[in-house]
N, C-alpha and C positions, 0 to 999 in steps of 0.2 A: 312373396315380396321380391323387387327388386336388386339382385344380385351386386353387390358390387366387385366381384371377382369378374362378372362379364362385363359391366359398364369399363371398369378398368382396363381390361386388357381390350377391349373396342377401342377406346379414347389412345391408347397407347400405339395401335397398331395403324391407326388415323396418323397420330401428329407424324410416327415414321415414316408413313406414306407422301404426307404433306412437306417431309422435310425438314420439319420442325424441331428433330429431336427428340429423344425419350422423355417422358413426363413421367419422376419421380413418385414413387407412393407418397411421398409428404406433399408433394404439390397437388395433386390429385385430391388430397385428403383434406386439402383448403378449399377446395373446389365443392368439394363432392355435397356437404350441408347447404350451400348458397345452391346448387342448381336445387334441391331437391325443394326447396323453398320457393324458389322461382315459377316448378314445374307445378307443385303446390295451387300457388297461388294463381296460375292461368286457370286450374277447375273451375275456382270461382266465378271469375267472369263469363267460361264461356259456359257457366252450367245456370250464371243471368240470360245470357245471349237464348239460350239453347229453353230457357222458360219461357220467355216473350215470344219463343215461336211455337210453343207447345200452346200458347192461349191462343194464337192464331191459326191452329189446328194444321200445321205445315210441317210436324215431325212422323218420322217412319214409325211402323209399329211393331209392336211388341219387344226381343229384345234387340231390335235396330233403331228403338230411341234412346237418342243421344244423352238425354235429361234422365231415362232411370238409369243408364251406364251411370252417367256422374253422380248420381246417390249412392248407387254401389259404391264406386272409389270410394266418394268421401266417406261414407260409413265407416271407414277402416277405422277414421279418426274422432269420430263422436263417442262425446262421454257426456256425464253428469256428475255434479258434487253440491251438497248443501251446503250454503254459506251462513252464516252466522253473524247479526251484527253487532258488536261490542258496544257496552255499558256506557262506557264514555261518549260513545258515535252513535246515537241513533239511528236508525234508517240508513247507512251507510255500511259496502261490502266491498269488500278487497275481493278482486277477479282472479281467478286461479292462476296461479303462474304460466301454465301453458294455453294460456284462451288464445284462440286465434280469432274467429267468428261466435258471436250469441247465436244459438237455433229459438230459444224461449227460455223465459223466466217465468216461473208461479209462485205462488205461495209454499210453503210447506204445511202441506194436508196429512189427512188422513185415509184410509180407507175402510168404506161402510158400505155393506152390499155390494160387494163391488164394483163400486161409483167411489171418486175422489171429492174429497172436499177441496182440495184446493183450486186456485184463482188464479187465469192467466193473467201476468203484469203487460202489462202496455212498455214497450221501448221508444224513449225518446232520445236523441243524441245531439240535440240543437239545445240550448240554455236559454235561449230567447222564446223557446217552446214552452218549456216546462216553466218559466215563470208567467204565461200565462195560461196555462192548465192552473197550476195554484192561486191565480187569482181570482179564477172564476169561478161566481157560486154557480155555474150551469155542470162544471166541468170536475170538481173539487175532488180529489181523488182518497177513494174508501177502500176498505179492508176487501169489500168484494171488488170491486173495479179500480185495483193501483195501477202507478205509475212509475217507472225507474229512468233517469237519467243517467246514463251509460258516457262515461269520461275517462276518465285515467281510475277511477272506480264506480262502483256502481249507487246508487242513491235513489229508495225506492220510496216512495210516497203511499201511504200516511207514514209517518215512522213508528207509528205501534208494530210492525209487520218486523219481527227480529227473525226471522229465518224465512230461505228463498231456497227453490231449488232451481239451478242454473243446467240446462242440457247446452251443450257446447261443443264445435271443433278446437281441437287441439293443434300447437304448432306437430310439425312432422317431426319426429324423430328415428330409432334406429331399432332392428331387432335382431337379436343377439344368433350364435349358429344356432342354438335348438329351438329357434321360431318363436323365440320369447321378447315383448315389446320392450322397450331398453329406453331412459332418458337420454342414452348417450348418441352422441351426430353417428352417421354413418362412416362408417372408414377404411380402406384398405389395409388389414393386419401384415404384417410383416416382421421379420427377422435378418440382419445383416450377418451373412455367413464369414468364415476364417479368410476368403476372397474378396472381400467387402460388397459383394453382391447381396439386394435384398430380396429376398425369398418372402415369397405370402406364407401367410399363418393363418390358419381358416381357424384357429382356436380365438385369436382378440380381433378377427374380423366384425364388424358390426352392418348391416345391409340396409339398405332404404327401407323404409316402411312405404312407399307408393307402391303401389299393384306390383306385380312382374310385365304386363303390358304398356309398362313407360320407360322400359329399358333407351329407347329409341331419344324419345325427349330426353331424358338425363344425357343422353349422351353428344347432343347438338346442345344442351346447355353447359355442358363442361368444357366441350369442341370449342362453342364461341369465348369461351372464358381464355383459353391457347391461342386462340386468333385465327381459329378454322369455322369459316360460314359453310352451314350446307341444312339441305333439309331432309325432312323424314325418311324420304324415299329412298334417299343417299344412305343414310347410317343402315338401312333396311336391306338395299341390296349388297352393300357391304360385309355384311353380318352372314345373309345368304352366303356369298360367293365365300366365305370363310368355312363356314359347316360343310360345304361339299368339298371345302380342300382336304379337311378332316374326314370326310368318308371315302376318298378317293386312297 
């Protein structure tokens, strides 16, 4: 995963270069969950961008395509959870807390010979859709062939259908030192010594959950956050010309 002991001390050795000033572990630490969100959420797009050129058969191959790179990333953050819809609510499912993107919904099946019994649901997210899916008897939707309307919760059609299993990404969150996935943000740990100086604490440090090969991006999104533009290439030989001052 994504260090934040080196994202930090990058960002830090930047804004002194730029003049800017030291950047606090507590400001850094305002920083550090809004880039990783931002970095996040460019996968998506460009791993749309990055599909529509794999249909036109114009991506490298093997692993120098770009679209299975970003499955990899994102796998980091896929889960699943069975949802349940309450008594009162029919047909109706509260989304997990941390849903970022639906991958698919089904039914909640079984398993016989192993073959599933359960039923992909159809995702609709327009309301002028799904009322006329329900109104049409061409269209009507059944136990084997549902429908869910995905809003501020989810609402699956027919509403005999009390439990769904939801595959999903996750928002990003943090992993703890001994590699273990954490609800909590990412953050530079620290300690304020008898000097008033803050010293890192790699014990309540918490690190990105993105790859370790997005050190680079988190760190031009934190950069622009301080009011330093630059791009990859920059933080990159930056980063270089550092490790060999260190091995010199």
């Amino acid at each position: 995963m994504a260090s934040v002991y080196e994202v930090y001390n990058i960002v830090k050795d930047l804004t002194n270069k730029d003049e800017r000033g030291m950047i606090t572990p507590a400001q850094f630490n305002s920083f550090a969950s809004v880039a990783q969100t931002k970095v996040y959420n460019t996968l998506f797009a460009e791993f749309q961008d990055n599909k529509r050129f794999a249909i036109r058969q114009v991506t490298a191959g093997r692993d120098k395509n770009r679209v299975k790179q970003l499955q990899e990333d994102l796998s980091v953050f896929s889960k699943s959870a069975t949802l349940s819809s309450p008594s009162n609510d029919l047909g109706s499912f509260i989304k997990p807390d941390d849903l970022a993107r639906i991958i698919s919904l089904t039914t909640k099946g079984d398993w016989f010979l192993d073959q599933t019994t359960s039923n992909r649901i159809q995702l609709v997210y327009d309301e002028e859709k799904i009322d006329m899916i329900l109104q049409s008897s061409l269209s009507v939707p059944t136990e084997d062939s549902p429908v869910a309307l995905v809003s501020n919760k989810i609402e699956v059609f027919p509403t005999s259908i009390r439990k769904v299993k939801i595959r999903y990404y996750k928002q990003p969150e943090g992993v703890t030192p001994a590699g273990v996935k954490t609800a909590s943000l990412p953050k530079f740990g620290y300690t304020v010594d008898s000097n008033g100086a803050e010293v890192w604490d790699s014990a309540t440090t918490i690190d990105f959950e993105l790859p370790e090969h997005y050190v680079a991006d988190l760190v031009m999104e934190i950069a622009k956050m301080t009011g330093i533009n630059m791009r990859q290439a920059d933080v990159y030989q930056y980063a270089v010309a550092e490790q060999n001052k260190d091995l010199k």
